[in-house]
C-alpha positions as CSV (number, residue, x, y, z in Angstrom):
1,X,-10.3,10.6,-10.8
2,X,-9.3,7.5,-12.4
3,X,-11.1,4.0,-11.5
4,X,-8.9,2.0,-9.3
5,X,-9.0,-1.7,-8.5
6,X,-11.0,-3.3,-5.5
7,X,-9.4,-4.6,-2.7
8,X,-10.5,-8.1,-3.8
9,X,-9.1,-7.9,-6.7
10,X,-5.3,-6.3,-5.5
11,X,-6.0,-9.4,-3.0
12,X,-6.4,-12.1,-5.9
13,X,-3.7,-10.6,-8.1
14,X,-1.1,-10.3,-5.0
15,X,-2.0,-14.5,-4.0
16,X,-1.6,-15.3,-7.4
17,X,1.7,-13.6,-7.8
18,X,3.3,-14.8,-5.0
19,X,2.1,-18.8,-5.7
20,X,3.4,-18.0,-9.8
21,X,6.5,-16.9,-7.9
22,X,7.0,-19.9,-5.5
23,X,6.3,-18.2,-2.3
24,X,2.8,-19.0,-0.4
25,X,0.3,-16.4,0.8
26,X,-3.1,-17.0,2.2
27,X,-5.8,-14.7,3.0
28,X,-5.8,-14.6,6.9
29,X,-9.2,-12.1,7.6
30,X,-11.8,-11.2,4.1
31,X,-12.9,-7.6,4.7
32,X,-14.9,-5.5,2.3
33,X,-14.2,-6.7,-1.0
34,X,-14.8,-3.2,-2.9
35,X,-12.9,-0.6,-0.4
36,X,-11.2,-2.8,2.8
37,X,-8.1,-1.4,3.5
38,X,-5.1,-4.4,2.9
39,X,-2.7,-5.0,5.8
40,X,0.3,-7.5,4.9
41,X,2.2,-10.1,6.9
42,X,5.8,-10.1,5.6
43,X,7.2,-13.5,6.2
44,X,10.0,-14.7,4.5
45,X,10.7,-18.6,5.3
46,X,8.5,-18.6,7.6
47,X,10.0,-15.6,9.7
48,X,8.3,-12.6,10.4
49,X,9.9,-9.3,8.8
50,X,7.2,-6.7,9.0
51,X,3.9,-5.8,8.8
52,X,2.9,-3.5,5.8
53,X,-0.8,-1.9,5.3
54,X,-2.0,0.3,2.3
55,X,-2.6,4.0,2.9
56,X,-3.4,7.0,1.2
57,X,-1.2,9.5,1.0
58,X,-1.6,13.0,1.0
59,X,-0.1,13.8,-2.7
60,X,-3.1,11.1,-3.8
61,X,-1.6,8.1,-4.4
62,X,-1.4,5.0,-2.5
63,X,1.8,3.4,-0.7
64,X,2.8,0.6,1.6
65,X,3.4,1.7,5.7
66,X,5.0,0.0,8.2
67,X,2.3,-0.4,11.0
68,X,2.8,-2.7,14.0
69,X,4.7,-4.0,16.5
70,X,8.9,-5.0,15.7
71,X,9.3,-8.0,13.9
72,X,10.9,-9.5,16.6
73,X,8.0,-8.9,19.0
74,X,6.6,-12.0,20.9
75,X,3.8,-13.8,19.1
76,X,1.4,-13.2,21.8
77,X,1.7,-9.3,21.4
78,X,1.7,-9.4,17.9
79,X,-1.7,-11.8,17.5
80,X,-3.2,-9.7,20.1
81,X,-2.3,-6.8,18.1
82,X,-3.9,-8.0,14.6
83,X,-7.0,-8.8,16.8
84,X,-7.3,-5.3,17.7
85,X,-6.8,-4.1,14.7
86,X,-9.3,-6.6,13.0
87,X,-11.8,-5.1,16.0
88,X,-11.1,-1.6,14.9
89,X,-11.9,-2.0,11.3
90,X,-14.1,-5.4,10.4
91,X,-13.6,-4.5,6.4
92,X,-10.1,-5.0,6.9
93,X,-8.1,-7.9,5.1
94,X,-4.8,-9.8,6.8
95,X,-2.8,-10.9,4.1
96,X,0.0,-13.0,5.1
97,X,3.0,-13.1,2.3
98,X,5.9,-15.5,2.6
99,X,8.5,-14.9,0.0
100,X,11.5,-13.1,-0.3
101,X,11.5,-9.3,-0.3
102,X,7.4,-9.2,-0.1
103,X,7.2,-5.1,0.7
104,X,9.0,-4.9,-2.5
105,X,7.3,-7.6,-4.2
106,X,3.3,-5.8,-3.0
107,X,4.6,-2.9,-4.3
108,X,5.1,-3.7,-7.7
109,X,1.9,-5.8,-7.6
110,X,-0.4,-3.2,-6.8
111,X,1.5,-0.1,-8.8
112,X,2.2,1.2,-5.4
113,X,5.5,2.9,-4.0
């Protein structure tokens, strides 16, 4: 098994990239800092387009899901569903991304598909 980064770091590299690359990004929720599972706000001017969280997948590697309500879901359903989720797992981080294309651009941050 080969040593993979911690979520702190993938963090820190991904708000970096994005400020190097003009966009803004700000760490909404801190969980664990070695193993917290990342979930992404996709904004792009402002405007939601998704929300993205990084799994395991079954062949071993790791990728970027669509979890979450639509993008055009009202605010109130979609705050109350981050809160839930943030209940459900404490270790979790909330990333919020705006810049264009950011599923793409967390992909080829992390080495993820």
């Amino acid at each position: 098994m080969s040593p993979r980064l911690t979520s702190a770091t993938l963090v820190s590299a991904l708000i970096r990239r994005v400020a190097n690359e003009g966009g803004a990004a700000v760490v909404v929720a801190k969980g664990d800092a070695t193993a917290g599972a990342i979930l992404l706000i996709c904004l792009e001017k402002g405007l939601l387009t998704s929300f993205r969280e990084r799994v395991l997948r079954v062949e071993g590697n790791y990728g970027w899901e669509a979890v979450g309500p639509p993008a055009d879901s009202p605010p109130d359903e979609t705050d109350a569903w981050l809160a839930r989720r943030r209940r459900r797992d404490p270790d979790l981080w909330i990333v919020e991304l705006d810049i264009p294309n950011a599923e793409r651009f967390a992909a080829e941050t992390s080495g993820d598909d």
